[in-house]
C-alpha positions in Angstrom: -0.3 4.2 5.6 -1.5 8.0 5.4 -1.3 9.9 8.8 -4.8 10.2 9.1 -5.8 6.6 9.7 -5.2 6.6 13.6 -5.7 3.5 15.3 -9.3 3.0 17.4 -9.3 3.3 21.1 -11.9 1.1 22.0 -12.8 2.6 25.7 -14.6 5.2 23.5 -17.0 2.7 22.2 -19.7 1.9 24.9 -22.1 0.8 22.2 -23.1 -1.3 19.3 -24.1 0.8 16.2 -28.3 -0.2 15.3 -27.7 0.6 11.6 -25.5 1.4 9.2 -24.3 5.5 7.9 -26.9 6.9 5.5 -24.0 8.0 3.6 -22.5 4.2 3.1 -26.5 3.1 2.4 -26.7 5.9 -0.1 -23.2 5.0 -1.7 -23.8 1.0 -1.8 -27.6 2.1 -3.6 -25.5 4.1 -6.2 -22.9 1.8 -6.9 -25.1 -1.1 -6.9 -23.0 -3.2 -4.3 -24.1 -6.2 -3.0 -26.1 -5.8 0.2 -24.0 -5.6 3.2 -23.7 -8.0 5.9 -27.3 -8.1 8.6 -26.0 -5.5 11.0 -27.3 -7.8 14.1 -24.6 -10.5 12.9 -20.9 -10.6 13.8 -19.6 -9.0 10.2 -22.1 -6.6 10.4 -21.5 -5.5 13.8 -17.5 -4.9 12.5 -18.4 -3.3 9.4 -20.8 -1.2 11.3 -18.2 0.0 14.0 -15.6 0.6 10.5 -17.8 2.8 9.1 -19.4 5.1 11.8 -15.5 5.6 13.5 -13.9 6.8 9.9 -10.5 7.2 9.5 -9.6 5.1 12.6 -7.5 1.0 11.8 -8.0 -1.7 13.9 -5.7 -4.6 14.2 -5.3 -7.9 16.3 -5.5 -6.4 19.4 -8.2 -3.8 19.3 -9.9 -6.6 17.8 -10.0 -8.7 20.0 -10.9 -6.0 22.9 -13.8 -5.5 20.9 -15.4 -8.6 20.7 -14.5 -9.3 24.4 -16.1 -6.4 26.0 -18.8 -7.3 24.2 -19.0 -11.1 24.4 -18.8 -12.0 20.7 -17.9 -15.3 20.4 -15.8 -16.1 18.0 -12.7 -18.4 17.0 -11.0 -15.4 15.6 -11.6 -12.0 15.6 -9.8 -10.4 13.0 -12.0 -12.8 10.1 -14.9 -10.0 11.3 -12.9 -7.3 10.0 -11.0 -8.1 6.9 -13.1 -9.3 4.2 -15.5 -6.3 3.9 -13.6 -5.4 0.4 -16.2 -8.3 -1.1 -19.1 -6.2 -0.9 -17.6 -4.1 -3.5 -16.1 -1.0 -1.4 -12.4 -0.3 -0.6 -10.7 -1.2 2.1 -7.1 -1.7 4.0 -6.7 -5.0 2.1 -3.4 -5.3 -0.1 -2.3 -1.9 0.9 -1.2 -2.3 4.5 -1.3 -5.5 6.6 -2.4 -6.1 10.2 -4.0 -2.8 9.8 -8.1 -3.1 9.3 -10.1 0.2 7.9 -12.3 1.1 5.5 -11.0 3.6 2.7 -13.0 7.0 3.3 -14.6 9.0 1.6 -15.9 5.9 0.1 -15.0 3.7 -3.3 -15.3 0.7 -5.0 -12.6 -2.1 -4.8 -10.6 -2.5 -7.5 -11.8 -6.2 -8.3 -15.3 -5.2 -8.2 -14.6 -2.0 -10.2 -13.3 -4.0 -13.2 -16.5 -5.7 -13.0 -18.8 -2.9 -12.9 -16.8 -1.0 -15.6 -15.8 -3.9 -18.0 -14.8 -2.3 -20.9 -14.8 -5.1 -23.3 -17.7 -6.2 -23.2 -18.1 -8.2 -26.1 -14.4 -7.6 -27.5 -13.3 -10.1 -23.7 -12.6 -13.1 -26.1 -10.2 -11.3 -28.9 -8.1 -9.2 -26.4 -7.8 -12.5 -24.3 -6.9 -14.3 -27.7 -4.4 -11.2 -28.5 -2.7 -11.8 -25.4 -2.4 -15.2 -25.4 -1.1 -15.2 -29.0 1.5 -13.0 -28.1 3.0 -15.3 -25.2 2.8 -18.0 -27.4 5.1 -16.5 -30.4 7.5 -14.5 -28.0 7.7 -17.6 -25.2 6.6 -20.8 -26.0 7.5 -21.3 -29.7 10.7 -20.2 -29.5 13.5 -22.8 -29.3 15.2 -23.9 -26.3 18.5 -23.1 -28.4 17.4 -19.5 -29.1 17.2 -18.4 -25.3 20.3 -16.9 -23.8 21.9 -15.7 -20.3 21.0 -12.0 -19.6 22.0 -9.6 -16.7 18.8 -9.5 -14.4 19.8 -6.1 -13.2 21.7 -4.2 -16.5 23.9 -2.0 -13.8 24.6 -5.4 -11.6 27.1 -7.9 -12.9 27.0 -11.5 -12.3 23.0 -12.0 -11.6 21.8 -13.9 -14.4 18.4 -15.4 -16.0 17.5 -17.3 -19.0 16.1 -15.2 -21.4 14.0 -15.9 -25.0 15.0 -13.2 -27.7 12.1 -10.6 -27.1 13.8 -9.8 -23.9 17.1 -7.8 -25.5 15.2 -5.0 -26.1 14.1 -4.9 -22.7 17.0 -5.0 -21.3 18.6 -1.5 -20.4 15.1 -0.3 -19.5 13.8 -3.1 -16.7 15.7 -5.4 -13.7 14.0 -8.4 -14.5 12.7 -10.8 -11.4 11.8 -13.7 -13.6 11.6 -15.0 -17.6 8.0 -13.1 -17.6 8.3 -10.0 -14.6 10.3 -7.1 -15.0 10.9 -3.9 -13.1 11.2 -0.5 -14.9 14.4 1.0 -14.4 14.3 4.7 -13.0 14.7 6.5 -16.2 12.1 3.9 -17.8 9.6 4.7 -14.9 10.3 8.8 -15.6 9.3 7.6 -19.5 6.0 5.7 -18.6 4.5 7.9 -15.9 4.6 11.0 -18.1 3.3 8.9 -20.7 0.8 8.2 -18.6 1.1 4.0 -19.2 1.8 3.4 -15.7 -0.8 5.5 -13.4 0.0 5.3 -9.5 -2.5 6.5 -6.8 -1.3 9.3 -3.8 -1.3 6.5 -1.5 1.1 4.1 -4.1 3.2 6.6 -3.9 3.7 7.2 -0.5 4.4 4.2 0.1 6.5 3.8 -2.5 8.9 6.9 -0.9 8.6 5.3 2.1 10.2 2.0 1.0 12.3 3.6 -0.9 13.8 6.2 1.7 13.8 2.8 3.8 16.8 1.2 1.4 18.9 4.6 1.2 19.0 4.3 5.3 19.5 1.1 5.8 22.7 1.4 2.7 23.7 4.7 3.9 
């Protein structure tokens, strides 16, 4: 998570917000989001409280000092604050978890920004068919005698995984996880990001170091 996402100290919230930031109206008008939770009911009275303490996560416990201070009933608290990424705007969801907040400054979700910015439109049906076609010749129509035992990791002996021909000339560039999911290896990843066929955002990366610098301590 970046630094600047602090968690909410909720003795510094004496009162319910009445309406929602011009600046998150403004945005959902633009972006043509769907309209946002009532902000008399439970979800909007979270969402409300996300967006006018920016930059500040909530998680089980802050939670549930919220809605007890001010008698919100409810079975479970955290349900009020974790599926605001539906509206259309970005959230915590899939990037941290236990950890509520709404991304600022403001975007769309990645779901609903495929939607909004389909690009193709009334090409859907061949790329699907492209696709599909593609699986079909390299997978499924190729003889059960024709796949073979390959190294899942190329520099890792003795971890092995059926294979279907397609896959040898994968196979000094990605540790595979399964027939279908590979991994680029880090001279493959050097290849694609400056290519540009694999794009990762600031906070992707971060968190990718962090996992990363994770392993080397933990092997050290």
């Amino acid at each position: 998570m970046s630094n600047q996402y602090t968690l909410i100290d909720i003795e510094n919230i004496n009162e319910l917000p009445s309406n929602y930031p011009t600046e998150f109206t403004e945005f959902c008008v633009k972006e043509k989001l769907k309209p946002p939770p009532k902000i008399n009911t439970k979800t909007g009275i979270a969402l409300s409280l996300m967006l006018h303490n920016k930059y500040k996560f909530w998680n089980r416990d802050t939670c549930d000092k919220l809605v007890k201070k001010f008698n919100i009933d409810t079975k479970d608290s955290i349900q009020l604050f974790n599926k605001h990424n539906q509206i259309g705007i970005k959230t915590s969801s899939g990037i941290e978890k236990g950890k509520y907040y709404i991304i600022y400054p403001y975007c769309l979700s990645n779901k609903y920004g495929l939607r909004k910015n389909n690009i193709y439109k009334g090409n859907k049906n061949s790329e699907i068919d492209k696709i599909k076609s593609t699986i079909k010749n390299d997978y499924i129509n190729v003889p059960n005698s024709l796949w073979h035992l390959g190294h899942k990791n190329p520099n890792i002996s003795g971890h092995l995984i059926l294979q279907p021909p397609i896959q040898a000339k994968y196979k000094d560039n990605y540790i595979f996880i399964d027939p279908l999911t590979k991994f680029p290896m880090p001279h493959k990843l050097v290849q694609m990001l400056k290519k540009k066929e694999l794009i990762l955002t600031n906070e992707q990366i971060r968190n990718y170091k962090e996992v990363f610098d994770n392993l080397v301590r933990q092997n050290s």
